[in-house]
N, CA, C and O atoms as CSV, one atom per row, in Angstrom:
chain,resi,resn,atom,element,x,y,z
A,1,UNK,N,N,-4.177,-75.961,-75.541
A,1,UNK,CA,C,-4.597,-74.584,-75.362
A,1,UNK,C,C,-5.478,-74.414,-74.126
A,1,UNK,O,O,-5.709,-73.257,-73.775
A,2,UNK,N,N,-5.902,-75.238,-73.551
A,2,UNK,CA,C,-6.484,-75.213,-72.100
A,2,UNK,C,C,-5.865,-74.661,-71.312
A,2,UNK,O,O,-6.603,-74.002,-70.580
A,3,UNK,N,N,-4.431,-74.549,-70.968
A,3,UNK,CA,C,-3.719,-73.819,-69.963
A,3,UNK,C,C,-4.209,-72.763,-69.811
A,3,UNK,O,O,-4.521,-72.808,-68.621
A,4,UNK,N,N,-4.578,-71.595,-70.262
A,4,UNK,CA,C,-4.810,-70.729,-69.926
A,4,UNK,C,C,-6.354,-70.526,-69.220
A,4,UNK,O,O,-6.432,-69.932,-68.144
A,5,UNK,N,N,-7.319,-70.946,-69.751
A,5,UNK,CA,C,-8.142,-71.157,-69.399
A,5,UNK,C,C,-8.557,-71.926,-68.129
A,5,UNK,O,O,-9.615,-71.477,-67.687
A,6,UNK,N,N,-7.994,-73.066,-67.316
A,6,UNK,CA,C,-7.834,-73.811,-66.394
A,6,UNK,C,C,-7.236,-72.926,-65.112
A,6,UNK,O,O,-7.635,-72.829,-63.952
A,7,UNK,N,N,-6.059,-72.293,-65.846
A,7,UNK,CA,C,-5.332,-71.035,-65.000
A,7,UNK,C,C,-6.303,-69.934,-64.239
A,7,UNK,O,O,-6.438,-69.558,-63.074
A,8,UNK,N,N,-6.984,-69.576,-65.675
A,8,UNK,CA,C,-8.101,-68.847,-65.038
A,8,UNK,C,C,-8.513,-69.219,-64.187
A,8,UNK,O,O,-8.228,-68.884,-63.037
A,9,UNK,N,N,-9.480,-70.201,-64.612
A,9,UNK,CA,C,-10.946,-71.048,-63.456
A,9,UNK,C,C,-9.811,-71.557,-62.036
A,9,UNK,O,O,-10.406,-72.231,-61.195
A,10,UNK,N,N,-9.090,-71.432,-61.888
A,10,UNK,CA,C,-8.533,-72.199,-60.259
A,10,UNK,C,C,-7.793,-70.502,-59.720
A,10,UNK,O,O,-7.584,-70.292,-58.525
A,11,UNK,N,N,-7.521,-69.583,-60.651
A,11,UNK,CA,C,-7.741,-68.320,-59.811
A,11,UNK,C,C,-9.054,-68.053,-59.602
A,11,UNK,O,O,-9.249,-68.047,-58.387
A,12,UNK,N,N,-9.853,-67.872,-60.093
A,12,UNK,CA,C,-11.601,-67.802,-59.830
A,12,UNK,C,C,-11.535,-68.500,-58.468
A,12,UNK,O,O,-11.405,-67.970,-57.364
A,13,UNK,N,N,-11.642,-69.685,-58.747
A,13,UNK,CA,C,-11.505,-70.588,-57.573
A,13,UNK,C,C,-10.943,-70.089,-56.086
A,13,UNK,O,O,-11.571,-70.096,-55.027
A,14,UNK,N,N,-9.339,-69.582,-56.363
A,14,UNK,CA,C,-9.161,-69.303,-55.207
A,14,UNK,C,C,-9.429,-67.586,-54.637
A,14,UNK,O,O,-8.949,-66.991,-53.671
A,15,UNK,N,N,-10.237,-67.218,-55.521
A,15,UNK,CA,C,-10.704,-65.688,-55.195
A,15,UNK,C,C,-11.739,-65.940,-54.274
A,15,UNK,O,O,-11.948,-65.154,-53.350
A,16,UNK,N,N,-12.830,-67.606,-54.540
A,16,UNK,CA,C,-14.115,-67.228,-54.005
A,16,UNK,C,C,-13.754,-68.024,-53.139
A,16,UNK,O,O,-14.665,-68.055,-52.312
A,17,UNK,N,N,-12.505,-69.066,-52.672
A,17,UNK,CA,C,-11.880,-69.437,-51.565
A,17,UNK,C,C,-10.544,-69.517,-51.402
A,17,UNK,O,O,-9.928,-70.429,-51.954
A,18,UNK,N,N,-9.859,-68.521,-50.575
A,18,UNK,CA,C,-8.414,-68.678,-50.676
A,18,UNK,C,C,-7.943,-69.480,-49.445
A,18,UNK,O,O,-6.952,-69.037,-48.865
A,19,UNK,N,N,-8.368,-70.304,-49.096
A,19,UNK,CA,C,-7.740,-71.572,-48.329
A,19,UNK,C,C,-7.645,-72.923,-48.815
A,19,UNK,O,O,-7.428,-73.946,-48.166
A,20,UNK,N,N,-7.926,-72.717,-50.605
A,20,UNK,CA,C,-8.335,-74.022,-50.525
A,20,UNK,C,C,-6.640,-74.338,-51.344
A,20,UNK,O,O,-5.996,-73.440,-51.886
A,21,UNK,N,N,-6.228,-75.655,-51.261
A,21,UNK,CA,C,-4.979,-76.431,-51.820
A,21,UNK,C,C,-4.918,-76.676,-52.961
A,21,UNK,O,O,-5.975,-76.898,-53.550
A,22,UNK,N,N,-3.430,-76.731,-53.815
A,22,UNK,CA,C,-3.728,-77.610,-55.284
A,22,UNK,C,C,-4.381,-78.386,-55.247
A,22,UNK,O,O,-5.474,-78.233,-55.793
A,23,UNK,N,N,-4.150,-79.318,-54.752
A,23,UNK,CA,C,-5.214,-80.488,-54.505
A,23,UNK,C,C,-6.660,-80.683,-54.602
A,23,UNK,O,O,-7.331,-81.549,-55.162
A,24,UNK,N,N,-7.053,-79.359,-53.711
A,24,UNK,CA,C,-8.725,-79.098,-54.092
A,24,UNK,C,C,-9.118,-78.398,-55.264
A,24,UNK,O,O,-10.160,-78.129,-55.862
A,25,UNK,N,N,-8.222,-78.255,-55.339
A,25,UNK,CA,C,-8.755,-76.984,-56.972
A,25,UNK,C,C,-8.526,-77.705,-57.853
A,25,UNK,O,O,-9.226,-77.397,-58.818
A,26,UNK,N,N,-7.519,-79.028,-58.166
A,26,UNK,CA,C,-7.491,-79.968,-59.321
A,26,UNK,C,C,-8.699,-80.844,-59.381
A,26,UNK,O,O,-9.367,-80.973,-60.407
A,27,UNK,N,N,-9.066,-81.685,-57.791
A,27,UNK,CA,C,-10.139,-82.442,-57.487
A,27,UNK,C,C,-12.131,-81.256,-58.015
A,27,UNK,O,O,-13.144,-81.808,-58.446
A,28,UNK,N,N,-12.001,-79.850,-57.772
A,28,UNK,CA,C,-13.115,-79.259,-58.036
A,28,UNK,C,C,-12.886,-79.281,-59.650
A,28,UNK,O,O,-14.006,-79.448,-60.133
A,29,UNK,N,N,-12.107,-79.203,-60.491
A,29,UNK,CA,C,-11.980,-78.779,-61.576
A,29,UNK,C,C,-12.394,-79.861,-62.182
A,29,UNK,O,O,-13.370,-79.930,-62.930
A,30,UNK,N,N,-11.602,-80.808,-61.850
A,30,UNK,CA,C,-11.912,-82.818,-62.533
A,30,UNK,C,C,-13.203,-83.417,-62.591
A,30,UNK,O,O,-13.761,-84.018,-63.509
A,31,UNK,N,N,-13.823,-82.945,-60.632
A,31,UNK,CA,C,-15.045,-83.468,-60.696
A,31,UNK,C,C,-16.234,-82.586,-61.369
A,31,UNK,O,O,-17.110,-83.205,-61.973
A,32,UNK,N,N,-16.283,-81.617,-61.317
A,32,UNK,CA,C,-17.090,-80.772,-62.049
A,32,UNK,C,C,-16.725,-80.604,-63.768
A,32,UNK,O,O,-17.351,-79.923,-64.581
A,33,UNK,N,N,-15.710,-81.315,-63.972
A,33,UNK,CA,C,-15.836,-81.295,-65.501
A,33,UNK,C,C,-17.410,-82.232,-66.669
A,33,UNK,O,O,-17.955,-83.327,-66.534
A,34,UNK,N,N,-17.559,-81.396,-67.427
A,34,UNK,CA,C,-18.223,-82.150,-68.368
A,34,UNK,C,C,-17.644,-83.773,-69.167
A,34,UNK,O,O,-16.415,-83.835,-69.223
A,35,UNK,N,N,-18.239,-84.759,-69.632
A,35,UNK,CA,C,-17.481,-85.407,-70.169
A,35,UNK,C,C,-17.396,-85.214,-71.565
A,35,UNK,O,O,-18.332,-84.604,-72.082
A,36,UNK,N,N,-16.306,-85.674,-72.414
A,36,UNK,CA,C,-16.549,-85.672,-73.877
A,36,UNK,C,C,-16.410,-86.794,-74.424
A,36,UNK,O,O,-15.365,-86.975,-75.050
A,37,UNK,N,N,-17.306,-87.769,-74.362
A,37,UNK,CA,C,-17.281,-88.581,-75.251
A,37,UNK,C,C,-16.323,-89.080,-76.740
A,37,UNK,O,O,-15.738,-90.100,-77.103
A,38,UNK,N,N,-16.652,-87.294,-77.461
A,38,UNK,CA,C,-16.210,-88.135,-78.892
A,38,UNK,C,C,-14.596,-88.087,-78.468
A,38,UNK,O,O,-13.830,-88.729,-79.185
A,39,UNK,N,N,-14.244,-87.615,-77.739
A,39,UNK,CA,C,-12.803,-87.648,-77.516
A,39,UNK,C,C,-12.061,-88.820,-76.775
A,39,UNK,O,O,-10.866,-88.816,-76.481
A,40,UNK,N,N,-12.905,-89.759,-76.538
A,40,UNK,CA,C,-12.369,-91.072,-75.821
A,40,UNK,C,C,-11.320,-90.421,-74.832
A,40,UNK,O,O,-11.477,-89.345,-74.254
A,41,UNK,N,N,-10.442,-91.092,-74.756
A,41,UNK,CA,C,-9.577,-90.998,-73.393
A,41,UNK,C,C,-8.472,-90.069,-73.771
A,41,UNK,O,O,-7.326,-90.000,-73.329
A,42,UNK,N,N,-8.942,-89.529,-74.482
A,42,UNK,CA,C,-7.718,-88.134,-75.095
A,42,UNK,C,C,-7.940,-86.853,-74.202
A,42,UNK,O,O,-7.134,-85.924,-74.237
A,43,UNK,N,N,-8.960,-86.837,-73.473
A,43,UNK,CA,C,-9.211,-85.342,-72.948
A,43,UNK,C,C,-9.112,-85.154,-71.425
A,43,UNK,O,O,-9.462,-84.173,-70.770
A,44,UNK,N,N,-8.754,-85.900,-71.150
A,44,UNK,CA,C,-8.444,-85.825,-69.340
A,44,UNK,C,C,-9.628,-86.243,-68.862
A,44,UNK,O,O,-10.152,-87.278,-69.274
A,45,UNK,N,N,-10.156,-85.486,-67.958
A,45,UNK,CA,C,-11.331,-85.096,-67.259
A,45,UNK,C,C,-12.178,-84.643,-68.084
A,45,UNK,O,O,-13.226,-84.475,-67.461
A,46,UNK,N,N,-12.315,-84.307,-69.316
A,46,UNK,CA,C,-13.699,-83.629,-70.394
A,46,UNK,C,C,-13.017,-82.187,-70.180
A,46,UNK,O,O,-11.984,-81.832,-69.613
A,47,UNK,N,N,-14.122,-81.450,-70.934
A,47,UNK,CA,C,-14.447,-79.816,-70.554
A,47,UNK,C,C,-14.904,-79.371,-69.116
A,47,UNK,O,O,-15.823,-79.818,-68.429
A,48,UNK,N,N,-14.252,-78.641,-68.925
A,48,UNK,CA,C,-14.358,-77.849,-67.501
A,48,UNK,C,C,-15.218,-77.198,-67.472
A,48,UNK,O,O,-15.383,-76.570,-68.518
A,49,UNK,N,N,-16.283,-76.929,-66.313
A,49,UNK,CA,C,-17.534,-76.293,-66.128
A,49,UNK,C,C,-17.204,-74.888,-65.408
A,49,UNK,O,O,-17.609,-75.008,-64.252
A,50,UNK,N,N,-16.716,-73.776,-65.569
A,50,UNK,CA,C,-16.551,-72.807,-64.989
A,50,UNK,C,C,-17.508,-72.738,-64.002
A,50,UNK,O,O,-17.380,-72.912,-62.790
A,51,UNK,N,N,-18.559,-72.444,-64.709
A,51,UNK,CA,C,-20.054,-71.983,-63.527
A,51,UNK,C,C,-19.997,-73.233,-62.454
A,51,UNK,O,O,-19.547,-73.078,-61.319
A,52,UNK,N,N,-20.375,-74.168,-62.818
A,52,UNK,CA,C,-20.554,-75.452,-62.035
A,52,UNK,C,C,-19.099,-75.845,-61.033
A,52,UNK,O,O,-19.195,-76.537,-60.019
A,53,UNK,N,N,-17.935,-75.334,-61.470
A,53,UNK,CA,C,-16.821,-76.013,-60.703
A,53,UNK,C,C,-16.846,-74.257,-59.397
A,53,UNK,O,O,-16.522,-74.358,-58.213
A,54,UNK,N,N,-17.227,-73.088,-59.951
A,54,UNK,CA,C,-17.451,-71.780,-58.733
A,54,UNK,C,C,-18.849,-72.237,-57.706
A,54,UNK,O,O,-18.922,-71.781,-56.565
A,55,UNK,N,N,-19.737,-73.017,-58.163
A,55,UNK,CA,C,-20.656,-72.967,-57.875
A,55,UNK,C,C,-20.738,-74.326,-56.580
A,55,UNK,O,O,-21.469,-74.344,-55.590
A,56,UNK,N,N,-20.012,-75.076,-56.895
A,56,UNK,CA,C,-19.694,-76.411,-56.078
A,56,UNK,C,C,-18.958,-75.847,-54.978
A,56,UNK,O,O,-19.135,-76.453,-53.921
A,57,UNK,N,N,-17.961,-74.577,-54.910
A,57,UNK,CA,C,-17.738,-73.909,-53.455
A,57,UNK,C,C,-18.774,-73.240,-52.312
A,57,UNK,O,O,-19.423,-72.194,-52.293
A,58,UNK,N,N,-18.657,-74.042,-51.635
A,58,UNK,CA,C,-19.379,-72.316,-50.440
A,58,UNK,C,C,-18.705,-71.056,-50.393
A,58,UNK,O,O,-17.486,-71.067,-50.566
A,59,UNK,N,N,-19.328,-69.903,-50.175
A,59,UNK,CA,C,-19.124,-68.891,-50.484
A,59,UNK,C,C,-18.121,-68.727,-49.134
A,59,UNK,O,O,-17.536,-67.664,-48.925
């Protein structure tokens, strides 16, 4: 059920930069994710930080 939500945050993404590549918007999303622990290696990258993955762009 993340799809939609992920969808969101990398349009966000490319609203507050529209030059940036799949590439950068998978790499901002991954590295700015939270981790989740109790989920061991089931969850990708953790939970995604909306604020923190808009906030890691320059304006």
């Amino acid at each position: 059920m993340a799809a939609p939500h992920i969808s969101a945050l990398a349009a966000r993404l490319l609203q507050r930069n529209s030059s940036l590549t799949p590439s950068q918007i998978k790499r901002t999303i991954t590295t700015t994710a939270r981790p989740m622990p109790s989920c061991g290696s089931n969850c990708g990258a953790g939970l995604a930080d909306a604020a923190k993955a808009v906030r890691s762009l320059r304006p």
